[in-house]
C-alpha positions as CSV (number, residue, x, y, z in Angstrom):
1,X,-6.1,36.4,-8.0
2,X,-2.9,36.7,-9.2
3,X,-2.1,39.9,-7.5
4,X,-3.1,37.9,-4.5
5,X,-0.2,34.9,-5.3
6,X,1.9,37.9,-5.7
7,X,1.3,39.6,-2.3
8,X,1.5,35.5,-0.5
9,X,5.3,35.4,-2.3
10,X,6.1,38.5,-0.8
11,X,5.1,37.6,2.7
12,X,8.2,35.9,3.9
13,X,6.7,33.5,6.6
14,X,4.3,32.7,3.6
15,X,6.5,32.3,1.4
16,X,8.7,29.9,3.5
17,X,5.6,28.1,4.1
18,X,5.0,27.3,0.5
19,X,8.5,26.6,-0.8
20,X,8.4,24.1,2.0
21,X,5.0,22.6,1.1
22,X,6.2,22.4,-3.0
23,X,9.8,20.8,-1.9
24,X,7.8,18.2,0.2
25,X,5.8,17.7,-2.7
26,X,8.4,17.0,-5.1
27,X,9.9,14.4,-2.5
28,X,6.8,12.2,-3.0
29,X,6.9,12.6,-6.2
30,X,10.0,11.3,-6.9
31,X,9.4,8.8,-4.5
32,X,6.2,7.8,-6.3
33,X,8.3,7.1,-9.2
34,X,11.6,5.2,-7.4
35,X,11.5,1.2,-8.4
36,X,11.6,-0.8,-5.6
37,X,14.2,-3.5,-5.2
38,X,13.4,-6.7,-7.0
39,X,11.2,-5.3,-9.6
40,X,11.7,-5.0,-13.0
41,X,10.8,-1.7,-14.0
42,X,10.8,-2.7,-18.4
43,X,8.7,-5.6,-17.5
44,X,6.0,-3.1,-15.0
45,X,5.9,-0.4,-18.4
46,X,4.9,-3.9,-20.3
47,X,2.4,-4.6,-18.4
48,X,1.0,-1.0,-18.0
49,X,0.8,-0.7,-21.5
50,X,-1.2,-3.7,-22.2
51,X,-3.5,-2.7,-19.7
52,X,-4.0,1.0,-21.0
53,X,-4.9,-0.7,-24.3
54,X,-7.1,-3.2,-23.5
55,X,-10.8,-2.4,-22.5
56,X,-11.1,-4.7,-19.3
57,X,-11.8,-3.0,-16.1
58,X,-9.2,-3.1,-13.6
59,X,-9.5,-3.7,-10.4
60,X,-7.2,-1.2,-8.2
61,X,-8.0,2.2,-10.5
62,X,-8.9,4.1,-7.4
63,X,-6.2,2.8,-5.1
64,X,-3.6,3.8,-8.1
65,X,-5.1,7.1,-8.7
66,X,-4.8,7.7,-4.6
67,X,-1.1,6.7,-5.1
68,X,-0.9,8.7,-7.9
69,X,0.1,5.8,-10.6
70,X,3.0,4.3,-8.0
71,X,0.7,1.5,-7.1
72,X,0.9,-0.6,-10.4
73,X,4.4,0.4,-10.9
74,X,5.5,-1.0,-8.0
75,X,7.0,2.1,-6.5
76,X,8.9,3.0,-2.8
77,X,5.2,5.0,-2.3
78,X,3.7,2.4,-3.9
79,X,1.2,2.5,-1.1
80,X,0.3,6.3,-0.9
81,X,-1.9,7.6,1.5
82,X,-4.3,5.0,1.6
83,X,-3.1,3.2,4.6
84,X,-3.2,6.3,6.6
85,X,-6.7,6.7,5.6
86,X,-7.7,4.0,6.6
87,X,-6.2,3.6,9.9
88,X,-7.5,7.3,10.7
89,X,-11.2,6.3,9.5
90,X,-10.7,2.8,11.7
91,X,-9.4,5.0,14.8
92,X,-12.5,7.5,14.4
93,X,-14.8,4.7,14.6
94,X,-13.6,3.1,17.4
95,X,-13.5,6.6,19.2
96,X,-17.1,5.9,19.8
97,X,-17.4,2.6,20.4
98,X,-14.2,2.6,23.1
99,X,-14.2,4.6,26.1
100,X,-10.9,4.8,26.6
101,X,-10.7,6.8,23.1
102,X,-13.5,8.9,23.7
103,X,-12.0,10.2,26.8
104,X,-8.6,10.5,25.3
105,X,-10.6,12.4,22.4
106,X,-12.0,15.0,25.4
107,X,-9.1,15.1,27.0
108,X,-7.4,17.9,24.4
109,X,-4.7,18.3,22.7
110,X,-2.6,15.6,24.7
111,X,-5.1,12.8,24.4
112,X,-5.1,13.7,20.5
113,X,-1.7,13.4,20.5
114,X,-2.2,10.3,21.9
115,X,-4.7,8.9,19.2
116,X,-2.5,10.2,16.5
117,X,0.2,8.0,17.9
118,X,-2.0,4.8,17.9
119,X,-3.0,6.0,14.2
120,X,0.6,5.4,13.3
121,X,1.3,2.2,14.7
122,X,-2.1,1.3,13.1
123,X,-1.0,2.9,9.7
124,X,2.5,0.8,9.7
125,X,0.8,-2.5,10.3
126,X,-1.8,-1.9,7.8
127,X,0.8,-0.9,5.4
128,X,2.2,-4.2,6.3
129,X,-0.7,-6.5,5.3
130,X,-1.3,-4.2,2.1
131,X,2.1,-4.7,1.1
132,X,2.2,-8.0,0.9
133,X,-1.1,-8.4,-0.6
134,X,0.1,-6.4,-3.4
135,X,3.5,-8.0,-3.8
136,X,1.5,-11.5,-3.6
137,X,-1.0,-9.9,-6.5
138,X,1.8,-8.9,-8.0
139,X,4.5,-12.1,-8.5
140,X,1.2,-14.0,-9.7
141,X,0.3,-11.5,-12.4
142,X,-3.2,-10.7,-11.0
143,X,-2.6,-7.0,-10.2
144,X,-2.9,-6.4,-13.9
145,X,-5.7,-8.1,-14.1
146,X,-4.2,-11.4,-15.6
147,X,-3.0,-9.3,-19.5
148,X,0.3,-9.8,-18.8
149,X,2.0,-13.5,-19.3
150,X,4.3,-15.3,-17.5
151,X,7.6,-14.2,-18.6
152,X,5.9,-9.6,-18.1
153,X,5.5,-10.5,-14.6
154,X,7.4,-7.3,-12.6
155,X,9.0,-9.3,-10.0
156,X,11.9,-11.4,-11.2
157,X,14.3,-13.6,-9.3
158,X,17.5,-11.5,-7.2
159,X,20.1,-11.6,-10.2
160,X,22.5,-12.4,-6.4
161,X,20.7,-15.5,-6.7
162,X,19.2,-14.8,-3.2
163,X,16.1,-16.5,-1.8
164,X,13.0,-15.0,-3.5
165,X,11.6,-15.1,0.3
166,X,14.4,-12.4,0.9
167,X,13.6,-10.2,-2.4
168,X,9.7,-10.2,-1.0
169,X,10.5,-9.9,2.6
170,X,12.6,-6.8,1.4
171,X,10.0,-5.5,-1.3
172,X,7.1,-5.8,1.4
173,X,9.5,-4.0,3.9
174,X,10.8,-1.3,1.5
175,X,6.9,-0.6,0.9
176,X,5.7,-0.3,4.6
177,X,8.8,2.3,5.4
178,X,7.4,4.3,2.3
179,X,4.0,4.6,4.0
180,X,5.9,5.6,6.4
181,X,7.8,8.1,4.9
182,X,4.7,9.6,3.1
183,X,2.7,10.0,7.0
184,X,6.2,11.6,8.3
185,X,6.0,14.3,5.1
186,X,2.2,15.0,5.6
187,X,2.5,16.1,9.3
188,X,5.4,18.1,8.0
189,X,3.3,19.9,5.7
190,X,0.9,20.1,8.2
191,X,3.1,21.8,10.9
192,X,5.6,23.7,8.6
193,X,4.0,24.2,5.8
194,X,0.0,25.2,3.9
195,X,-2.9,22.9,4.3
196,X,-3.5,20.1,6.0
197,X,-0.5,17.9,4.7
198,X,-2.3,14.1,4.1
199,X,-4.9,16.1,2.0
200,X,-2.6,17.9,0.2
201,X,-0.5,14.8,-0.8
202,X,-3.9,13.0,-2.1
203,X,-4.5,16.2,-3.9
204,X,-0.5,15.6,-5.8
205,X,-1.3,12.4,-6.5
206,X,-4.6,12.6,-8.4
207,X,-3.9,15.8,-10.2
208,X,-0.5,14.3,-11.4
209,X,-2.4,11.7,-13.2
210,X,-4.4,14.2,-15.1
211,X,-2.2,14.8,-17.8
212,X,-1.8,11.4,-18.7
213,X,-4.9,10.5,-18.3
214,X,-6.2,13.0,-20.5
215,X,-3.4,12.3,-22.9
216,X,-4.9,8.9,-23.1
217,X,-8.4,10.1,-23.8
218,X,-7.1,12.5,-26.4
219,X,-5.9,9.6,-28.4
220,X,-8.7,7.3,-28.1
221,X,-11.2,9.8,-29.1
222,X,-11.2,13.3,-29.3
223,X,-14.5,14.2,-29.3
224,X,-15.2,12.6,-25.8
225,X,-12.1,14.4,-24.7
226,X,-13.6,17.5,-25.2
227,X,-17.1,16.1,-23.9
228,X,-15.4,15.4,-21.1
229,X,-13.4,18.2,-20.4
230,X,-16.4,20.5,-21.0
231,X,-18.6,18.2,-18.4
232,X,-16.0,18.4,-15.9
233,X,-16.6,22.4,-15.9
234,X,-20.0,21.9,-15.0
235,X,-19.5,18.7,-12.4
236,X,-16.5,21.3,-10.6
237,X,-18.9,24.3,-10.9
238,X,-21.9,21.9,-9.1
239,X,-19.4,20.5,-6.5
240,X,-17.7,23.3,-5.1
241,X,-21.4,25.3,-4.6
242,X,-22.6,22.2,-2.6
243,X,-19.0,21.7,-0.8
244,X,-19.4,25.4,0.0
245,X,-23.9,25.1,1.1
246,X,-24.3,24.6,4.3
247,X,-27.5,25.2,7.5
248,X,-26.8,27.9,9.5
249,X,-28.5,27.5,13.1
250,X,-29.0,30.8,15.2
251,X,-27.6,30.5,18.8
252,X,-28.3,33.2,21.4
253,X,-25.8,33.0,24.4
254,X,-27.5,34.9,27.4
255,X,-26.2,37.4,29.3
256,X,-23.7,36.1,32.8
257,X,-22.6,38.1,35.7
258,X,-19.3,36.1,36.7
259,X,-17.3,38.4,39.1
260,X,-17.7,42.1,38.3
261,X,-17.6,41.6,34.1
262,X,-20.6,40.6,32.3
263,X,-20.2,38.0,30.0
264,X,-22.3,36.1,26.6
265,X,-25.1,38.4,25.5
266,X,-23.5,37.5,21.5
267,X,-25.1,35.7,18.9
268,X,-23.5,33.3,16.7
269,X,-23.9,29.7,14.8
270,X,-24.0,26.4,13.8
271,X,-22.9,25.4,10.6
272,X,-24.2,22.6,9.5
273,X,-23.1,21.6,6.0
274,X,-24.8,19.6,3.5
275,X,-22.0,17.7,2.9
276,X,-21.3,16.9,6.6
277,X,-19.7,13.8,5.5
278,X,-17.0,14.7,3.4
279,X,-15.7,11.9,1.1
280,X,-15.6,9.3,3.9
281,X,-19.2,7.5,2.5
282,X,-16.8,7.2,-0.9
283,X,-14.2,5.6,0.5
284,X,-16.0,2.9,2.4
285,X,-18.8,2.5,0.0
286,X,-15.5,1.9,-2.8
287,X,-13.4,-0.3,-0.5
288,X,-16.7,-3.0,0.2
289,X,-16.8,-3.2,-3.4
290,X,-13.4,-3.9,-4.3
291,X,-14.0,-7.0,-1.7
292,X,-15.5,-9.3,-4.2
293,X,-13.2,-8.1,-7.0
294,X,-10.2,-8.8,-4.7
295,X,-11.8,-12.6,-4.5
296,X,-12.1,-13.1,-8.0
297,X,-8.2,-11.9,-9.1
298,X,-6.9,-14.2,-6.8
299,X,-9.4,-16.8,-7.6
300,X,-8.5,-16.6,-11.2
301,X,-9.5,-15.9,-14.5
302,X,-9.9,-20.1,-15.2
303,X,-12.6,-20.4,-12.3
304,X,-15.6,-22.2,-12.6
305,X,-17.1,-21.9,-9.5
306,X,-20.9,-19.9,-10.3
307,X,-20.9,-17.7,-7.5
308,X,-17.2,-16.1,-8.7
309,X,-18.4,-16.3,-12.5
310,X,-21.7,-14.1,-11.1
311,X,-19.5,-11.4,-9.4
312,X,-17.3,-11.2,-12.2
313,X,-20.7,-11.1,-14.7
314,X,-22.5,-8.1,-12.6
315,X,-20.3,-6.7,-9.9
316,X,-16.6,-6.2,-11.1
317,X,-18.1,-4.9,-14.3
318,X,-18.1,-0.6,-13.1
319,X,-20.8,0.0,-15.6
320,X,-22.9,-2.8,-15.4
321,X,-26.5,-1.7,-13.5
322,X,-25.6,-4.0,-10.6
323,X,-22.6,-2.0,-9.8
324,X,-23.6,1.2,-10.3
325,X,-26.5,0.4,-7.9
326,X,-25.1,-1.2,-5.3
327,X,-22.6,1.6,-4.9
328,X,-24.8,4.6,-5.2
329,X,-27.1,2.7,-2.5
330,X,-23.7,2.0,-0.2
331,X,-22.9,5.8,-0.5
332,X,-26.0,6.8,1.0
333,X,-26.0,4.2,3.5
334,X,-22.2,5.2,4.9
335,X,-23.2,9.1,4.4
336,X,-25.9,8.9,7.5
337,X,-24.0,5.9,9.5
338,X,-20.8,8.6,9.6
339,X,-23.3,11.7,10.1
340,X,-24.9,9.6,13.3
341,X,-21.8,8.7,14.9
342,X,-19.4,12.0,14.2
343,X,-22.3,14.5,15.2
344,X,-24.1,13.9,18.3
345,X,-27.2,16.4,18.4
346,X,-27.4,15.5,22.2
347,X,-23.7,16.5,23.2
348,X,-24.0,20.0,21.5
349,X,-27.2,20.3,22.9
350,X,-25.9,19.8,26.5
351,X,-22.6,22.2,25.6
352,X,-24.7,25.4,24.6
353,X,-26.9,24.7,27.5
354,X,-23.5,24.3,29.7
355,X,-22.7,27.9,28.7
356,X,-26.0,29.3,28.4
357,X,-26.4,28.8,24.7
358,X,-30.0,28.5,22.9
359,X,-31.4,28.2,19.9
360,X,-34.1,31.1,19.5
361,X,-37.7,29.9,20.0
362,X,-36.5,26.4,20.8
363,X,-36.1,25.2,24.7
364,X,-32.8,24.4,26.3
365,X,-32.0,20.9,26.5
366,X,-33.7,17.8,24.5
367,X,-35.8,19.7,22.7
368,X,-32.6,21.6,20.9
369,X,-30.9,17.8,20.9
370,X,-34.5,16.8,19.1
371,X,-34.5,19.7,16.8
372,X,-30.7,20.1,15.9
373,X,-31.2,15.9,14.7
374,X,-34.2,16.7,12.7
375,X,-32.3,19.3,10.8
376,X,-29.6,17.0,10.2
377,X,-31.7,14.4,9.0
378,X,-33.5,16.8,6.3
379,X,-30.0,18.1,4.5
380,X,-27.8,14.7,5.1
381,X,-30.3,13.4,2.0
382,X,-29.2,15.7,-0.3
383,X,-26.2,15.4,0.8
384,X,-25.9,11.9,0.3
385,X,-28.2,11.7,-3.3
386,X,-25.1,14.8,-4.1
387,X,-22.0,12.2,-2.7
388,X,-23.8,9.1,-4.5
389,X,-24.4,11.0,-8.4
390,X,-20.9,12.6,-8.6
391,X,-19.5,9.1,-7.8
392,X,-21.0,7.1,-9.5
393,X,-21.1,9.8,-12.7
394,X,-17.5,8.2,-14.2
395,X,-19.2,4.5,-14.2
396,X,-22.3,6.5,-16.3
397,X,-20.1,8.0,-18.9
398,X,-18.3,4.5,-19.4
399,X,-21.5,3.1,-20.2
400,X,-23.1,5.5,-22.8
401,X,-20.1,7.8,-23.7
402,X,-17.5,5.0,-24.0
403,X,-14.1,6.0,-24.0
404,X,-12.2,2.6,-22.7
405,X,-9.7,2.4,-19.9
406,X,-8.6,6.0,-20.3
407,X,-12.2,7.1,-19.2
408,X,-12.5,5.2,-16.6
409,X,-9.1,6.5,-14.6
410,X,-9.9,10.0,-15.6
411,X,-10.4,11.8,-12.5
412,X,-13.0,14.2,-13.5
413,X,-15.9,12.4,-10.9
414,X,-16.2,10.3,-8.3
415,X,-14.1,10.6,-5.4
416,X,-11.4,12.4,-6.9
417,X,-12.9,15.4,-8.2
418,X,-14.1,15.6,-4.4
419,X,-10.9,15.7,-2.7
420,X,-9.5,18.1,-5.7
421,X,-12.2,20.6,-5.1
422,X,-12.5,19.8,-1.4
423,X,-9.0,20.4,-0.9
424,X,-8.3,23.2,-2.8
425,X,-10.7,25.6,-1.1
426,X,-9.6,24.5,2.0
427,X,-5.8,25.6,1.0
428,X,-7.2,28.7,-0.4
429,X,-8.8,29.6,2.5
430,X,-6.0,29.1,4.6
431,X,-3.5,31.4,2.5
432,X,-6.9,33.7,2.4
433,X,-6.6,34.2,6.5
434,X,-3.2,34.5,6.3
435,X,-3.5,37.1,4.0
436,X,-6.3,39.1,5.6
437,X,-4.1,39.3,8.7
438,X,-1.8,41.5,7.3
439,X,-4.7,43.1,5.2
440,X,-3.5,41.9,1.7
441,X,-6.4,41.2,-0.6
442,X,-7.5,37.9,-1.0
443,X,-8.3,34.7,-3.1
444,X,-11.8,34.5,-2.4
445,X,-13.1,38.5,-3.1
């Protein structure tokens, strides 16, 4: 393997592309860690400090480790990726609900050119209204959960004495051009450089907070330290032979006289992974839960009301049984609603019977449509039950390991140890192609 990284440095194009993809790395890193006007950056490391050492359960863990700690530090990228996400994840559902998408979508590369456009503007504006929710969570003391007092608080009045409307209309703004920022590096890295760029940034940002977070667990407790560390062998081990399972479908193409060449007569595929869903189930499943927890921060820690004390008993709690349950029965929910509407056994039916493809022993047609959707069916559930234990695995280890805050950031489950694995093989293989086309041995042999 290292012979390999040897032979990728000496290929110049290579090369070029992976200095490029590390410089654009270290951009949004440094921009992760850039205060943003109007915030005090001693009274942020207060704050973080008391809520490292306390044992409550904070809200925004996952949207910080997506933003690579910048969130609660109130960072130029304090966003990250997250609005980009999200508006991609909106656009792709809409695709099939609007037919004005779904023909755009089948129109090629210029009507995906087009969609990614709309997923910009979409992106900005959500980045807007994230923003300010943030900034608004943020100048009440409720985005650390309500440790930090009065005078901690990390925005302060402009020492210019000007209008605190014009230090929040300028934090909110300075925010939304980061997102921004961090969209226009991705499709850089995308374009110029290795991987698929908005992966590879999520990727930065959760493996920059393992040191720290592992720091953290060192000195808590060292012997759940190393039970973690050795767990997270095995967890990486499981997850990267599921990422990698998948169905493979024989498909016969039959033999075509067009002109004076004959054409088809090959045999190929359909891979069908168990995992067909990737970590979009995660997301959504995570982002309905932090609904009610969003209610009760800006509710307040004083409320009375039952309903917010019973959310704040069972569901903000992330390893209480109610939790835990509701989100493991969420993930399997979202992992065959997004299987249903981003495979259609019906389209790539009528597509292999378009160019004479067939399934071997099964008719053209709706019987393939019937059969390809029965398949589906049978390895989305393990797929799902796989999505659903991994995430919901950190919560379990809180509960009967222990291990306090620390634990609970420590990316070694859940989503984040999806994306880590899920993107690192696909880099690898990228650099593996590239690599076998000029007939260098590669990563994966």
């Amino acid at each position: 393997m290292l012979s390999a990284f040897v032979s990728a440095f000496r290929t110049p194009d290579l090369r070029k592309k992976i200095l490029f993809t590390l410089f654009m790395i270290a951009i949004y890193r440094l921009g992760a860690t850039l205060p943003s006007p109007g915030v005090s950056y001693g009274n942020v490391q207060k704050c973080l400090n008391i809520v490292e050492n306390s044992k409550d359960n904070q809200v925004f863990t996952l949207l910080n480790l997506f933003s690579g700690g910048a969130l609660l530090q109130l960072s130029v990228f304090a966003l990250g990726i997250m609005p980009y996400i999200t508006a991609s994840i909106i656009l792709q559902l809409l695709t099939v609900v609007i037919p004005r998408l779904e023909q755009l979508r089948k129109e090629g590369q210029s009507g995906q050119a087009k969609i990614t456009q709309y997923t910009r503007y979409l992106t900005l504006g959500l980045g807007i209204l994230q923003a300010s929710a943030f900034v608004a969570l943020a100048r009440s003391g409720q985005l650390f959960g309500g440790a930090c007092d009065q005078s901690q608080y990390p925005i302060i009045p402009d020492t210019h004495k000007l209008p605190m409307w014009l230090t929040l209309g300028a934090l909110v703004i300075t925010m939304t051009a980061g997102t921004g920022v961090i969209m226009w590096l991705g499709e850089l890295v995308t374009d110029r450089g290795v991987g698929n760029g908005m992966s590879v940034l999520i990727f930065t940002s959760i493996a920059a907070r393992l040191p720290i977070e592992g720091i953290q667990i060192w000195q808590d407790n060292k012997t759940t330290f190393f039970v973690i560390v050795g767990l997270a062998v095995v967890v990486i081990a499981f997850v990267v032979f599921l990422e990698q399972a998948q169905r493979r479908i024989p498909v016969q193409y039959a033999k075509r006289m067009i002109g004076r060449r004959m054409y088809g007569g090959t045999s190929t595929y359909i891979p069908l992974k168990v995992n067909q869903a990737g970590v979009i189930p995660v997301i959504f499943a995570s982002s309905l839960l932090y609904i009610p927890q969003l209610i009760t921060s800006f509710a307040g820690s004083d409320s009375t009301n039952k309903t917010i004390l019973w959310i704040n008993r069972n569901i903000v709690p992330q390893n209480g049984a109610w939790h835990i349950s509701i989100y493991f029965l969420l993930i399997i929910f979202f992992t065959y609603f997004y299987v249903s509407i981003t495979f259609n056994p019906t389209e790539v039916a009528d597509n292999m019977r378009k160019y004479g493809g067939f399934v071997p022993g099964i008719r053209p047609g709706k019987p393939t449509a019937e059969y390809l959707d029965f398949i589906l069916s049978r390895i989305t559930l393990p797929g799902a039950l796989y999505l659903g234990i991994i995430s919901i695995l950190p919560n379990l280890l809180i509960g009967i390991v222990g291990g306090g805050q620390a634990l609970q950031n420590f990316p070694f489950g859940g989503t984040a140890v999806l994306i880590i694995v899920g993107v690192g093989l696909e880099t690898v293989k990228q650099i593996e192609s590239q690599l076998m086309q000029r007939n260098y041995e590669g990563f994966l042999r």
